[in-house]
TORKOL-4160 file (C-alpha; in steps of 0.2 Angstrom, whole numbers, padded with zeros to 4 digits, m for minus):
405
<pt num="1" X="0102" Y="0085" Z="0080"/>
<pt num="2" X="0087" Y="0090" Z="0071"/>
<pt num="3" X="0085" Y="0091" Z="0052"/>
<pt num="4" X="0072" Y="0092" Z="0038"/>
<pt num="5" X="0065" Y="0075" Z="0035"/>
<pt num="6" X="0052" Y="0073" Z="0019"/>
<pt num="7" X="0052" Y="0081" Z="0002"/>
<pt num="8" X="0039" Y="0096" Z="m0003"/>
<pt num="9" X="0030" Y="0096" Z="m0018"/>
<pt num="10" X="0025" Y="0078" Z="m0017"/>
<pt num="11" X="0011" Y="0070" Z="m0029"/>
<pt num="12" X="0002" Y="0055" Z="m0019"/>
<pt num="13" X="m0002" Y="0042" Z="m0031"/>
<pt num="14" X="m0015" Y="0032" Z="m0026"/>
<pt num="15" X="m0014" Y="0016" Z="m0011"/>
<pt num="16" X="m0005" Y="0001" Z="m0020"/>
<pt num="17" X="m0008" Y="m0014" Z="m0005"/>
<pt num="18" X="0001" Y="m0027" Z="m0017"/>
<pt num="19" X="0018" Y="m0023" Z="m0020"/>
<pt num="20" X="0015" Y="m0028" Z="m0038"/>
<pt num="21" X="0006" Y="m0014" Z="m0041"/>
<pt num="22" X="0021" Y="m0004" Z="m0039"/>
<pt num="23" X="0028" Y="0002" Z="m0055"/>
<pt num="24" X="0042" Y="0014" Z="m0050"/>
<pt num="25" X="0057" Y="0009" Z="m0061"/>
<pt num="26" X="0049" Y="0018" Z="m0076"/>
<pt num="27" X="0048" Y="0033" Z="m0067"/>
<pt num="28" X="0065" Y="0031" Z="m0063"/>
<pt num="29" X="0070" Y="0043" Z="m0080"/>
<pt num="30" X="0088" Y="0047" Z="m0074"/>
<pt num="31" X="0092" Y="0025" Z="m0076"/>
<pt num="32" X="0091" Y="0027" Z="m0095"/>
<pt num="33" X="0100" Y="0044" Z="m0096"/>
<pt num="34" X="0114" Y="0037" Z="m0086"/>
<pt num="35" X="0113" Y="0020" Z="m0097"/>
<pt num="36" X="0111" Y="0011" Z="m0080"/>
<pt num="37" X="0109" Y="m0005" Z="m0090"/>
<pt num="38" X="0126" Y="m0005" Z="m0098"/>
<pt num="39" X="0135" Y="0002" Z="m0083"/>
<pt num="40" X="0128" Y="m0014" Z="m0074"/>
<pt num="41" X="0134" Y="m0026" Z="m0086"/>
<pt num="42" X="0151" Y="m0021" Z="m0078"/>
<pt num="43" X="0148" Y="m0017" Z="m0061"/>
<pt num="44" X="0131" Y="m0016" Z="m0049"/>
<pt num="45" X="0142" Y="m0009" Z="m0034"/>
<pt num="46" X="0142" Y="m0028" Z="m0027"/>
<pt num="47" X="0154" Y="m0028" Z="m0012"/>
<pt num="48" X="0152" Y="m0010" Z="m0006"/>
<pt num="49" X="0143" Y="m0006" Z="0011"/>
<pt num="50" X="0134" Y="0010" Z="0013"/>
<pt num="51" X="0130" Y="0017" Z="0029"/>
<pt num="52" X="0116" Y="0028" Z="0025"/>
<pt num="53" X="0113" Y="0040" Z="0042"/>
<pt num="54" X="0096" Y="0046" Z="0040"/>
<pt num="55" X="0078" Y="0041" Z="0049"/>
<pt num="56" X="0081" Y="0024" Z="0049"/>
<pt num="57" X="0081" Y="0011" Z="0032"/>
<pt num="58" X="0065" Y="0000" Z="0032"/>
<pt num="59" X="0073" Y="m0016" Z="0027"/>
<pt num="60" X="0056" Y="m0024" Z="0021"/>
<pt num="61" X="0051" Y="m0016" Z="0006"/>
<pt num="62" X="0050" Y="m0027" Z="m0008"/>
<pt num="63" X="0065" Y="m0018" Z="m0014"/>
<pt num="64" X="0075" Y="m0021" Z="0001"/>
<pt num="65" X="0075" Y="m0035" Z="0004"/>
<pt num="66" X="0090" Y="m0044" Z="0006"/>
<pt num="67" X="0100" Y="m0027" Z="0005"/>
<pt num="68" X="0101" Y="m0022" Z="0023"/>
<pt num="69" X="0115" Y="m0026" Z="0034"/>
<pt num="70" X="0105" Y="m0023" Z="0051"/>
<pt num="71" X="0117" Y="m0032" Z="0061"/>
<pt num="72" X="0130" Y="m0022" Z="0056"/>
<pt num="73" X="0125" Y="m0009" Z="0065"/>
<pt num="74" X="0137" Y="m0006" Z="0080"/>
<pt num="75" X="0128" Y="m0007" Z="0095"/>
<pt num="76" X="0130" Y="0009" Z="0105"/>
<pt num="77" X="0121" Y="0018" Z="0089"/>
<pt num="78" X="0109" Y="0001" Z="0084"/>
<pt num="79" X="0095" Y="0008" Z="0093"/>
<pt num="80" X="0079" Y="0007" Z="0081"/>
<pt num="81" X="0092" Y="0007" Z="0065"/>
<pt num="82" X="0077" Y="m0002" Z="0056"/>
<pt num="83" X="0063" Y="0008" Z="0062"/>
<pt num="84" X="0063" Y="0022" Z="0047"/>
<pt num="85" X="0049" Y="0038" Z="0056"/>
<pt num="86" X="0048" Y="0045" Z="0041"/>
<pt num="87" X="0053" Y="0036" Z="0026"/>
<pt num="88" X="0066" Y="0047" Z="0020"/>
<pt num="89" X="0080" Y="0036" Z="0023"/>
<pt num="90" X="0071" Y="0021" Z="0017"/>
<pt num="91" X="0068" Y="0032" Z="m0001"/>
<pt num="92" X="0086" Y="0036" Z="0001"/>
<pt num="93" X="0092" Y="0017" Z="0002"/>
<pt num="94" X="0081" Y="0011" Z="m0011"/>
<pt num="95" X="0089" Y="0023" Z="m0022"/>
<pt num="96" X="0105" Y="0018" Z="m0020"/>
<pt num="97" X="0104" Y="m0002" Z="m0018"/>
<pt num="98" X="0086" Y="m0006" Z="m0021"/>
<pt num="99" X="0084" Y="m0021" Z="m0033"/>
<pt num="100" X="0066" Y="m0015" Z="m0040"/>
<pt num="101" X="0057" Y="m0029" Z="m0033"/>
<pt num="102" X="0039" Y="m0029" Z="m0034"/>
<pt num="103" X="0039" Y="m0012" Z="m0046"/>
<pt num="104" X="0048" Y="m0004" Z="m0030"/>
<pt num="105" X="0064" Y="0008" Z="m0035"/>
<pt num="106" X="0078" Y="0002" Z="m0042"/>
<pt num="107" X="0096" Y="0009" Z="m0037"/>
<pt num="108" X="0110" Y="0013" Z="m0047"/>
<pt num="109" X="0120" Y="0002" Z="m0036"/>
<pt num="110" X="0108" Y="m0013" Z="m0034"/>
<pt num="111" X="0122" Y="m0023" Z="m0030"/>
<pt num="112" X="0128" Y="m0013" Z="m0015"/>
<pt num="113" X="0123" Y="m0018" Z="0003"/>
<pt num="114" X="0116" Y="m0002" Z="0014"/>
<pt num="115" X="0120" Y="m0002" Z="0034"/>
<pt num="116" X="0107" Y="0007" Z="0041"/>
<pt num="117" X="0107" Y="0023" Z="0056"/>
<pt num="118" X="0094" Y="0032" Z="0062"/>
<pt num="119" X="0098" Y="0047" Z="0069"/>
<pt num="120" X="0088" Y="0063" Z="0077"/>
<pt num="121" X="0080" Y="0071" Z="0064"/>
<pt num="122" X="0065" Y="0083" Z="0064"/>
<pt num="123" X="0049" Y="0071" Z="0062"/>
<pt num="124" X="0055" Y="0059" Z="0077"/>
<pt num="125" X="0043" Y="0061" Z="0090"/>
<pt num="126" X="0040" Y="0060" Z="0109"/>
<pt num="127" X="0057" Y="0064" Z="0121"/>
<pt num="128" X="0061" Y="0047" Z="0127"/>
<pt num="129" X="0064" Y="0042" Z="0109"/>
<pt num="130" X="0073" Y="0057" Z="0103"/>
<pt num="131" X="0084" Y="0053" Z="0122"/>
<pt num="132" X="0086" Y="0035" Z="0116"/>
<pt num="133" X="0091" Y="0041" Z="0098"/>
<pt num="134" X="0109" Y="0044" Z="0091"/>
<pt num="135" X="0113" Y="0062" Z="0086"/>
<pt num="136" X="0119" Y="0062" Z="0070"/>
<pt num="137" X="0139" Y="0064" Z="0074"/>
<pt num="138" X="0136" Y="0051" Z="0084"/>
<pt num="139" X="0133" Y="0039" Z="0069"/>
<pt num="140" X="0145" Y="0046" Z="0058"/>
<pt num="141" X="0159" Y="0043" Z="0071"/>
<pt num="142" X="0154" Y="0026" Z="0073"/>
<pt num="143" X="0150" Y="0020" Z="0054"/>
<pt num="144" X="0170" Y="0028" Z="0052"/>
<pt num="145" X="0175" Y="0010" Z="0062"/>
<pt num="146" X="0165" Y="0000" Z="0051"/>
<pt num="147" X="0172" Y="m0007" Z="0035"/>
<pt num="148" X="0156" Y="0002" Z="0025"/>
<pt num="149" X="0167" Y="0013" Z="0013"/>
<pt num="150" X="0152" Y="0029" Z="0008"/>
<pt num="151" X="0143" Y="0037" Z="0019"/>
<pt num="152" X="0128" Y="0045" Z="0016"/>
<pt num="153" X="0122" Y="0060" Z="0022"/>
<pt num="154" X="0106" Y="0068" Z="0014"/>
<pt num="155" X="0101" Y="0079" Z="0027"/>
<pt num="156" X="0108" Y="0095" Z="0035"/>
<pt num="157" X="0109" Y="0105" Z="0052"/>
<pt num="158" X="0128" Y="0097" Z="0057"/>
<pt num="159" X="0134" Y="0113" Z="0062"/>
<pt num="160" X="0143" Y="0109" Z="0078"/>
<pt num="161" X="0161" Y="0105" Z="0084"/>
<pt num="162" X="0155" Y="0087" Z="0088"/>
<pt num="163" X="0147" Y="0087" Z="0067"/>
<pt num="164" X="0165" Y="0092" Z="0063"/>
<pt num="165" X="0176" Y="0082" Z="0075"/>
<pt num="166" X="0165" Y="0065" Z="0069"/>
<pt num="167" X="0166" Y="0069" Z="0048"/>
<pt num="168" X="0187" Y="0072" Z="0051"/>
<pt num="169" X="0187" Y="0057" Z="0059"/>
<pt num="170" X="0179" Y="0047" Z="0045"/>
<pt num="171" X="0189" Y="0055" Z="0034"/>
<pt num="172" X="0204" Y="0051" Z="0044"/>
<pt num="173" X="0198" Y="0031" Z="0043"/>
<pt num="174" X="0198" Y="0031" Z="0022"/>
<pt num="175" X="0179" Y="0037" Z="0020"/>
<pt num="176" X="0170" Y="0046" Z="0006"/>
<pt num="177" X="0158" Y="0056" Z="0014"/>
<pt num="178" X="0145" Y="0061" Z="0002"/>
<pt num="179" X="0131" Y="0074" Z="0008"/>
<pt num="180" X="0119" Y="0085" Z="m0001"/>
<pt num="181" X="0122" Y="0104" Z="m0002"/>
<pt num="182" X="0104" Y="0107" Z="0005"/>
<pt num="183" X="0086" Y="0116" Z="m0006"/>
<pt num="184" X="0089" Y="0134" Z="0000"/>
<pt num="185" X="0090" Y="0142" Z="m0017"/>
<pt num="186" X="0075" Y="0154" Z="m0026"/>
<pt num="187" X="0067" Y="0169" Z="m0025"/>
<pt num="188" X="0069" Y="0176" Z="m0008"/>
<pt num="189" X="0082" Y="0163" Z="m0003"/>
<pt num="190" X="0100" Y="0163" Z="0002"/>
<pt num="191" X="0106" Y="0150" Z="m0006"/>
<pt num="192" X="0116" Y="0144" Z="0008"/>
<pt num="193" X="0126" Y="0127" Z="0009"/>
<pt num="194" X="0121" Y="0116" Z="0023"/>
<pt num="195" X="0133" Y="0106" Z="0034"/>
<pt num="196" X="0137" Y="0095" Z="0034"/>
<pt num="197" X="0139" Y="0097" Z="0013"/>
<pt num="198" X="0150" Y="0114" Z="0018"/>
<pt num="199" X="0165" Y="0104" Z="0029"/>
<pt num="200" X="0180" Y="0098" Z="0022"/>
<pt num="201" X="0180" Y="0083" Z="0018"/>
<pt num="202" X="0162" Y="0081" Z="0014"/>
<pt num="203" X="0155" Y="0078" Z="m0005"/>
<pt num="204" X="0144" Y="0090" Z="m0005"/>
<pt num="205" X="0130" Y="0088" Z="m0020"/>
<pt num="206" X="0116" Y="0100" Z="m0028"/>
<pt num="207" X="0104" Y="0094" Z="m0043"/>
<pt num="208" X="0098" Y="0094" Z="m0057"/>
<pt num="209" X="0080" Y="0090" Z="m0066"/>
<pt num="210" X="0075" Y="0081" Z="m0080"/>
<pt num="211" X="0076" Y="0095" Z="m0092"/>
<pt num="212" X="0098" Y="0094" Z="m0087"/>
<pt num="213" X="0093" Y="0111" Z="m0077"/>
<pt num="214" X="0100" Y="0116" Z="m0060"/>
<pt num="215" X="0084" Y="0116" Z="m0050"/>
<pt num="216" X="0080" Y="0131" Z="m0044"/>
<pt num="217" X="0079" Y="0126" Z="m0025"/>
<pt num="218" X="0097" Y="0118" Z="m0025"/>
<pt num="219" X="0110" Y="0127" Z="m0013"/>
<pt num="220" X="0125" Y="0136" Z="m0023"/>
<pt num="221" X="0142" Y="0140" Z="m0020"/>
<pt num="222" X="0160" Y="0137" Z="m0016"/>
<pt num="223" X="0157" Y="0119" Z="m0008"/>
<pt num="224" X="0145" Y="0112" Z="m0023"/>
<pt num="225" X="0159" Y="0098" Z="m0029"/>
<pt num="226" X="0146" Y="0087" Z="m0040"/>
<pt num="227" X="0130" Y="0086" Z="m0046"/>
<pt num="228" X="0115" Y="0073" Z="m0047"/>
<pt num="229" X="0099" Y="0072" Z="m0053"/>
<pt num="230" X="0086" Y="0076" Z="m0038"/>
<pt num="231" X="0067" Y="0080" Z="m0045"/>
<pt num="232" X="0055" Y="0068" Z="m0053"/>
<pt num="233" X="0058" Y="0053" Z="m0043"/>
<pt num="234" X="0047" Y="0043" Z="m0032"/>
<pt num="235" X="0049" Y="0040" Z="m0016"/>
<pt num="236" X="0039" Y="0032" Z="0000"/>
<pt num="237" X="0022" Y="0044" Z="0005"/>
<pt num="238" X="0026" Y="0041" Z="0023"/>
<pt num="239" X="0030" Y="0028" Z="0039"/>
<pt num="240" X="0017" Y="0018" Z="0035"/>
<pt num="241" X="0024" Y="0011" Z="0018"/>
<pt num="242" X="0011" Y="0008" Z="0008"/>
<pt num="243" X="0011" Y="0019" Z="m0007"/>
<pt num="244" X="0025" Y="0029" Z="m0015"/>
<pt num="245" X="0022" Y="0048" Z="m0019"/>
<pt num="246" X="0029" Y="0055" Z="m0038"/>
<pt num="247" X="0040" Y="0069" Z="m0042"/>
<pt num="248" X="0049" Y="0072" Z="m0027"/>
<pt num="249" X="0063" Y="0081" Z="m0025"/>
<pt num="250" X="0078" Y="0088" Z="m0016"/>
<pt num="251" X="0095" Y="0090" Z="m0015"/>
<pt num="252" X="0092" Y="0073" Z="m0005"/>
<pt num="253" X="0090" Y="0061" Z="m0021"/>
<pt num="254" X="0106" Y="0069" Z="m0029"/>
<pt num="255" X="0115" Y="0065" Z="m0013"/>
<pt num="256" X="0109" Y="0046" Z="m0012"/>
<pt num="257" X="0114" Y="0045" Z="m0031"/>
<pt num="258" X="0130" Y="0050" Z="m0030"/>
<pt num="259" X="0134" Y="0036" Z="m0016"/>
<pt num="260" X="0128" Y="0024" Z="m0029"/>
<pt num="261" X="0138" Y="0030" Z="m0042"/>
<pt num="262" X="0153" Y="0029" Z="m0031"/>
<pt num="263" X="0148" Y="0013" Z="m0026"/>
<pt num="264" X="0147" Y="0007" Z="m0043"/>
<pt num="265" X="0165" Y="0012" Z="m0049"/>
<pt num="266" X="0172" Y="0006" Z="m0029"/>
<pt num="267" X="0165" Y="m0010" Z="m0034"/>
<pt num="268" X="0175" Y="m0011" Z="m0049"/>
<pt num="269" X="0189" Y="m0006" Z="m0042"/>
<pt num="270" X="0191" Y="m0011" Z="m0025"/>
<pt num="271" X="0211" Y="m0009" Z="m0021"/>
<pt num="272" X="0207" Y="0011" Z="m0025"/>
<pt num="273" X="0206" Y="0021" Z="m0011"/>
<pt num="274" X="0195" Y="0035" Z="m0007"/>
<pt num="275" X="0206" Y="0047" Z="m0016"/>
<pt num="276" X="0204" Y="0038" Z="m0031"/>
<pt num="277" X="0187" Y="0034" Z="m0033"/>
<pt num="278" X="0184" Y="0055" Z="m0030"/>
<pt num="279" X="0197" Y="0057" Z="m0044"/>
<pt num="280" X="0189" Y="0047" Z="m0056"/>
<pt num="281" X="0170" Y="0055" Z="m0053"/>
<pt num="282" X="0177" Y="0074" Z="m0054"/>
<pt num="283" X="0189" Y="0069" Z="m0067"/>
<pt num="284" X="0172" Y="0063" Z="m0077"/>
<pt num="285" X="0157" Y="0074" Z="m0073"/>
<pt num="286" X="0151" Y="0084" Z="m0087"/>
<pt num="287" X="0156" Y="0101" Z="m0090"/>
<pt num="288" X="0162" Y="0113" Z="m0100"/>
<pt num="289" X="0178" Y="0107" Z="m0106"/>
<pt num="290" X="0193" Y="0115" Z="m0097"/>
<pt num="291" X="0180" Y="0124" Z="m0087"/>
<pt num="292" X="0183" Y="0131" Z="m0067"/>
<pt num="293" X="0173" Y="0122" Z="m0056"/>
<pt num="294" X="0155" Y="0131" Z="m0057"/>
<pt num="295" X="0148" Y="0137" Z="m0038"/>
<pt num="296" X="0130" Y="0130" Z="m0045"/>
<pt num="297" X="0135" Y="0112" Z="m0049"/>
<pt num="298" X="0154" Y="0111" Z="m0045"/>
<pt num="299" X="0165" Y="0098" Z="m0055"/>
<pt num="300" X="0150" Y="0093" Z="m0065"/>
<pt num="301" X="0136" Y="0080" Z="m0065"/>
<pt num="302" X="0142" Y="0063" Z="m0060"/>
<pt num="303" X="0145" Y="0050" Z="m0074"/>
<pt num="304" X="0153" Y="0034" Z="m0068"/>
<pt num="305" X="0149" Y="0025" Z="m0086"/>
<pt num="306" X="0166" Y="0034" Z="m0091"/>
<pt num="307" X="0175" Y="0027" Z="m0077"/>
<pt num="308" X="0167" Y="0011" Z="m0081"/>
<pt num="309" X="0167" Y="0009" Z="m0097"/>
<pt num="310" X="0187" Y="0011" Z="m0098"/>
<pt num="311" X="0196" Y="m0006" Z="m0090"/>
<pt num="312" X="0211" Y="0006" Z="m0089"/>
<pt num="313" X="0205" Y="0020" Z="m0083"/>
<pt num="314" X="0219" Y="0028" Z="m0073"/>
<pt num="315" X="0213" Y="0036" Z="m0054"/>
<pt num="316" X="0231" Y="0045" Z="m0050"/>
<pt num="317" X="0239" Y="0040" Z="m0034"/>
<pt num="318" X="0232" Y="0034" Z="m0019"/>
<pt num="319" X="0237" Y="0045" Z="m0006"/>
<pt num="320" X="0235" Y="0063" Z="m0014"/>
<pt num="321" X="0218" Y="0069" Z="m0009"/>
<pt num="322" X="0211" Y="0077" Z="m0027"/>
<pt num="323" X="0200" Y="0090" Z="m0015"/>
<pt num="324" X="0218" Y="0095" Z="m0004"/>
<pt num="325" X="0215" Y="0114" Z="m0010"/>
<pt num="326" X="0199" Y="0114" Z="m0005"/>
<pt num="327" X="0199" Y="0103" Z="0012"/>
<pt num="328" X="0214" Y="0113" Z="0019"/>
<pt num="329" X="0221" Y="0098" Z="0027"/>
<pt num="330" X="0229" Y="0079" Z="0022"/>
<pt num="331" X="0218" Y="0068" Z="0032"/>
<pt num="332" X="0212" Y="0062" Z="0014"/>
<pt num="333" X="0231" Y="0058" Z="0010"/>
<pt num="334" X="0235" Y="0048" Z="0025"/>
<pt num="335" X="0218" Y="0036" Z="0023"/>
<pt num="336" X="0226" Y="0033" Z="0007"/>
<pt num="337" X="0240" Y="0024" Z="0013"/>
<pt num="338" X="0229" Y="0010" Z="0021"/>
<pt num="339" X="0214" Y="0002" Z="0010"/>
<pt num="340" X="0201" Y="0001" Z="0023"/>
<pt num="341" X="0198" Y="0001" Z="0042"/>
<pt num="342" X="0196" Y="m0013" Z="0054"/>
<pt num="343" X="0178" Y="m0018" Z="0058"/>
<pt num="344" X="0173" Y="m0013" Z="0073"/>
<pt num="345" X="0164" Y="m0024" Z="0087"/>
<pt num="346" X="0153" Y="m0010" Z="0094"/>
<pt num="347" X="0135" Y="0014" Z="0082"/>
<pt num="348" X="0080" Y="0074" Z="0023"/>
<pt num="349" X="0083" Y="0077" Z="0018"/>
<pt num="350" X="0089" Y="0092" Z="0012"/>
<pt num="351" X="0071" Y="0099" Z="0007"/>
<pt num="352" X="0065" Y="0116" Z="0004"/>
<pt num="353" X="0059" Y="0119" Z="0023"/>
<pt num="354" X="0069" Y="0124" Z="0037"/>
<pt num="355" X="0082" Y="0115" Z="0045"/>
<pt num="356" X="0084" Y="0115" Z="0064"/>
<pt num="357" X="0101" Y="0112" Z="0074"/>
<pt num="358" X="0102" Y="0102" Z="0088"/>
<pt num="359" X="0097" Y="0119" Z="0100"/>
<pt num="360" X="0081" Y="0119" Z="0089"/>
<pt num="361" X="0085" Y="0136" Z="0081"/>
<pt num="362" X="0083" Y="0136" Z="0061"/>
<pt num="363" X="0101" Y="0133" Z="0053"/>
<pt num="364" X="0107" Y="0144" Z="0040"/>
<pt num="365" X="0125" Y="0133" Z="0039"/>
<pt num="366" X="0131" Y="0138" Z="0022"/>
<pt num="367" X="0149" Y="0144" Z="0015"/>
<pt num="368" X="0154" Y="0146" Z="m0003"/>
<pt num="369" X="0164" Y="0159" Z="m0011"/>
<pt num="370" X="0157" Y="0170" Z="m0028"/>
<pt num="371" X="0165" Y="0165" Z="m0040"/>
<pt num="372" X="0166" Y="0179" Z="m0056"/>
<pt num="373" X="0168" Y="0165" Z="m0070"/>
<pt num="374" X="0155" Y="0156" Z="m0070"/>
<pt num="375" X="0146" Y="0154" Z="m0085"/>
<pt num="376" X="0124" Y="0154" Z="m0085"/>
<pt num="377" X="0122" Y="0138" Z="m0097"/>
<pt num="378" X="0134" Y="0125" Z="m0095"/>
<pt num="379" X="0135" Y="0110" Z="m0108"/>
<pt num="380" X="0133" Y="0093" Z="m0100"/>
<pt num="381" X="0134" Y="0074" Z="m0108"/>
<pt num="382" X="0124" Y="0065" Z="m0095"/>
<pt num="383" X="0121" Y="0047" Z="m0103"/>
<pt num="384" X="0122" Y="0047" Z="m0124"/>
<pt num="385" X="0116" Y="0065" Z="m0128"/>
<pt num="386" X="0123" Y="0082" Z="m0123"/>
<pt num="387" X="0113" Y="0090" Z="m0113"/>
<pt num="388" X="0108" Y="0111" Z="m0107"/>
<pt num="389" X="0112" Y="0114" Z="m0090"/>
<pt num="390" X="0103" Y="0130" Z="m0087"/>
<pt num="391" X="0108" Y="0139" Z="m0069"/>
<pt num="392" X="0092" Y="0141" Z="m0059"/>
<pt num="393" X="0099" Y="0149" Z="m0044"/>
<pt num="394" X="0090" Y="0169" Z="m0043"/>
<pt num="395" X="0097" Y="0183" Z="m0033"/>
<pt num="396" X="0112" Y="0186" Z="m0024"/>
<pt num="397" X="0118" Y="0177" Z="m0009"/>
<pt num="398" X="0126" Y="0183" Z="0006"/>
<pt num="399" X="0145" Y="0170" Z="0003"/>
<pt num="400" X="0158" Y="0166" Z="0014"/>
<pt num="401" X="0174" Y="0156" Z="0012"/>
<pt num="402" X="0175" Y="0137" Z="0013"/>
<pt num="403" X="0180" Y="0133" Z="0031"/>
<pt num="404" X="0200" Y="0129" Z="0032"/>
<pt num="405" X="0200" Y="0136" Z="0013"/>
């Protein structure tokens, strides 16, 4: 299983060899919009394992420290977990549960704990590695017998039987599968969904920028469920760790964030099931009020304040899957009935390049279906102020039906 790994369009900012020269948090612009500070006074996602399936999670960054469950890993997929080649899935982790140490980034979900996999990805070098190394479905099967509740996918090119076997199964075992839709939007682009983001099941999440805009490069259509922001944040230069790169971007980021947010409201609410937490964050993204779910940024943009801030807030019941029109299937419903799995004893990013599958050929994975009724500016409130989200998608995209729609 091969996949992008890296964002484009990265700024490097010069060599920082003392962490303290790190000042990343104040580049961090969405923490404010999303009043991060007052969503934490209530919860920091404390209690909530994420397994974040990506290059590997470097767990000694000054800002992850502490906040990597290594030897939670189940074995048969354990191999190098901590070994990030590419420092995508460290960014990815320090945006969800980093604690900002040493100027490093700060997630949204500081309190959450990450489990890391590493998986075959494009970037891993040298076949007796990639031989030793997990394909992806591998890892998603395997973090479904952990007690980590999200799982975090922000790559794509799991277009195989196997991809969709593994991500049914974690569904089956109660988990929120959170993935992003992929950067193949633009002039000259399709604007395809990427898999896994396009199975049922699977969260799938585009982005927006710091002027409240879909960014022009995030995928669009029928399986878009939420969206994040996912340009102008740091993230690590490269596998060497020792500078951070500005304004990168991706439908990566938006992904990561989203598994935070989630996080942050599971945390609160730890008897809800997975039905209920993915309630609560369609039932509160911005958008148009009464508005049909938009093929550009789906539901709305993720706001967990408003779940937060509201010690009633009412999820609806445990065991109806909110998504059931869209998955095709009750897999979602019957995880409901039972709060979490027993832990078991055993194991990109979605840039703007090409995606490979694991044949090696490039991956055009996408689905979604036209849809005649949605609107080009939509009006979104992501922290305090209202906010224009302009669609950036150009050109018209070849779209099929959601699969088991």
């Amino acid at each position: 299983m091969t996949a992008v790994v890296g964002a484009l369009a990265a700024v490097t900012v010069g060599l920082a060899p003392h962490a303290a020269a790190y000042d990343e948090q104040s580049k961090q612009w969405y923490l404010g919009e999303m009043e991060a500070e007052t969503m934490w006074k209530v919860s920091t996602g404390k209690g909530v394992k994420v397994a974040v399936i990506d290059t590997g999670v470097n767990p000694n960054t000054p800002s992850l420290k502490g906040q990597v469950l290594a030897d939670e890993v189940p074995k048969a997929v354990a191999y190098k977990a901590t070994d990030d080649y590419g420092s995508h899935g460290t960014s990815m982790a320090e945006l969800i549960a980093g604690t900002g140490a040493g100027g490093g980034l700060k997630g949204l979900a500081p309190g959450a704990k990450i489990v890391p996999y590493r998986v075959e990805l494009e970037g891993l070098k040298g076949e007796a590695e990639k031989e030793k190394t997990p394909e992806a479905w591998q890892a998603v099967r395997a973090a479904a017998d952990t007690d980590a509740k999200i799982i975090n996918i922000s790559f794509g090119g799991m277009t195989t039987d196997k991809d969709e076997a593994a991500i049914k199964y974690a569904a089956s075992k109660g988990k929120l599968l959170i993935a992003a839709v992929g950067n193949n939007a633009g002039p000259g682009r399709s604007g395809y969904i990427d898999y896994p983001a396009a199975f049922p099941y699977v969260i799938g999440v585009a982005s927006i920028n710091q002027s409240f805009h879909v960014s022009k490069f995030s995928s669009y259509g029928d399986s878009v469920d939420l969206a994040a922001p996912g340009e102008g944040y740091p993230g690590w230069c490269d596998a060497t760790f020792r500078s951070y790169c500005d304004n990168r971007h991706g439908t990566s980021p938006a992904a990561a964030l989203t598994s935070a947010a989630a996080a942050l409201i599971w945390s609160a609410h730890p008897d809800w099931t997975v039905n209920q937490v993915t309630r609560s964050m369609i039932d509160t993204a911005g958008r148009p009020a009464n508005a049909k779910p938009s093929k550009y940024i789906g539901y709305g943009l993720v706001r967990p304040r408003l779940v937060l801030k509201n010690s009633h807030y009412n999820p609806g019941p445990a065991n109806v899957d909110p998504l059931a029109k869209d998955n095709g299937g009750n897999l979602l419903a019957k995880s409901g009935t039972k709060p979490s799995p027993t832990p078991s004893a055993s194991a990109s990013t979605a840039s703007q390049a090409p995606e490979k599958t694991s044949g090696g050929a490039t991956s055009a994975a996408g689905s979604s279906a036209e849809s005649s009724n949605d609107s080009n500016t939509l009006w979104i409130a992501l922290g305090a102020a209202a906010a224009v989200i302009v669609i950036g998608g150009v050109g018209v995209a070849v779209m099929r039906a959601r699969r088991a729609r």
